[in-house]
N, C-alpha and C positions, 0 to 999 in steps of 0.2 A: 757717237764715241762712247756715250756710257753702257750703252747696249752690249760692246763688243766687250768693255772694261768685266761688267759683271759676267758675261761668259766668260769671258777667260780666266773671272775669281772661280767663276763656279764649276765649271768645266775642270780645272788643270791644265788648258787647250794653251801652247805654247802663244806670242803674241805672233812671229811669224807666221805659223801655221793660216791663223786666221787674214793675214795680209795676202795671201795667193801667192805668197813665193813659193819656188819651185824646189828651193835649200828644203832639206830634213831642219827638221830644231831641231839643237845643240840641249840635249837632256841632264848635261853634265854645268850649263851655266845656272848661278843663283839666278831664281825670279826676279822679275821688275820692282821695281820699288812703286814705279807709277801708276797703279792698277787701283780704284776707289773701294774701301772698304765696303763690305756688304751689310746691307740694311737691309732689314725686310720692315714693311707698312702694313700694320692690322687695319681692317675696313671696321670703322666702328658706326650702329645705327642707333639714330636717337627718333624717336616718335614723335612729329610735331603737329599732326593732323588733328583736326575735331573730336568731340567723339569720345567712345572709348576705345585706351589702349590696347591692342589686341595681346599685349606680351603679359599682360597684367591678367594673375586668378581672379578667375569671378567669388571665390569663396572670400568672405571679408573675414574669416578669423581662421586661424591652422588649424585649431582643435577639428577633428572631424567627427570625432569618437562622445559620446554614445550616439548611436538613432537612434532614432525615437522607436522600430522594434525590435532592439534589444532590452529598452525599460521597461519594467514591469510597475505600476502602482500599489504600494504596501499598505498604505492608508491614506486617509486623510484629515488633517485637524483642524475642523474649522468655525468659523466667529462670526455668529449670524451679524450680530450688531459691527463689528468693525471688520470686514473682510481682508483688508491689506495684512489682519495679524495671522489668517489664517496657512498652514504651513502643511506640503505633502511631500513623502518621505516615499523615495523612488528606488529602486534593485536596479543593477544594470546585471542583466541575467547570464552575459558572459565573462564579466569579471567579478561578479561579485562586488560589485563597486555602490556603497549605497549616499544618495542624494538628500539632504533636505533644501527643499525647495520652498521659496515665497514670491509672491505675484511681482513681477521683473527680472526674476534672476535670470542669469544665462547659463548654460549647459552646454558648450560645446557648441553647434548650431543653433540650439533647443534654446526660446524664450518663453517664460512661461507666464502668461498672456493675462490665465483668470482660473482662478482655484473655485470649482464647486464642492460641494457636498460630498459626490463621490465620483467625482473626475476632475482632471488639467487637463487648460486649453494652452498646447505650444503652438508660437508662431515659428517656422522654421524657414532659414535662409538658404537658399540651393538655388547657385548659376544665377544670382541676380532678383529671383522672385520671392516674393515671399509668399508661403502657403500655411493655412491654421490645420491642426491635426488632436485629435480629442483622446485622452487616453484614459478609462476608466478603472475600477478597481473591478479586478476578475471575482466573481461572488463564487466558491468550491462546491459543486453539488453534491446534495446533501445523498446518503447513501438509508436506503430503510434497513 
């Protein structure tokens, strides 16, 4: 009975019509009163499985911006005796965007691991892995 009630909301399909009588409907009578408002039902999914969610980014932060080769390394200041104070000052070479950086900070992906002399070691997060990546200071050859 509800089957025919929602065609016939949906349709405009007289209720005669759909009874197999052989009468035309009467186009000039008001509608039924009796006909069930029309609902619609969203299918909603929830993930209750093991594991990892599959609807869930693998990137654990939004930032995506800089990679690691777009930085360029500008210098480096560093402290033999206490290394944690030591601090390297990064270009981001497509925006001009410039970084100073100390051993833990984050950058977007970019962790920055352990400050040498004259490189940073970023630990970097992508799809779940983590992978280490060395970025040195470019030395300009020298011209005679």
């Amino acid at each position: 009975m509800r089957v025919r009630n929602l065609l016939v909301a949906a349709l405009g399909i007289a209720p005669a019509a759909l009874a197999g009588q052989g009468a035309p409907a009467d186009t000039t009578a008001p509608a039924r009163a009796d006909t069930a408002p029309l609902s619609l039902v969203r299918e909603v999914f929830s993930f209750q499985g093991g594991g990892r969610d599959p609807f869930v980014s693998l990137l654990k932060t939004g930032d995506v911006r800089p990679m690691i080769t777009d930085l360029k390394l500008v210098t480096v200041v560093y402290d033999d005796r206490y290394s944690a104070r030591s601090v390297a000052v990064l270009r981001d070479v497509t925006t001009g965007k410039r970084y100073r950086a100390k051993t833990g900070d984050v950058i977007g992906r970019l962790r920055v691991t352990q400050i040498r002399p004259r490189e940073v070691v970023f630990t970097i997060q992508e799809f779940g892995f983590e992978r280490q990546q060395t970025l040195s200071i470019v030395r300009p050859e020298e011209t005679p």
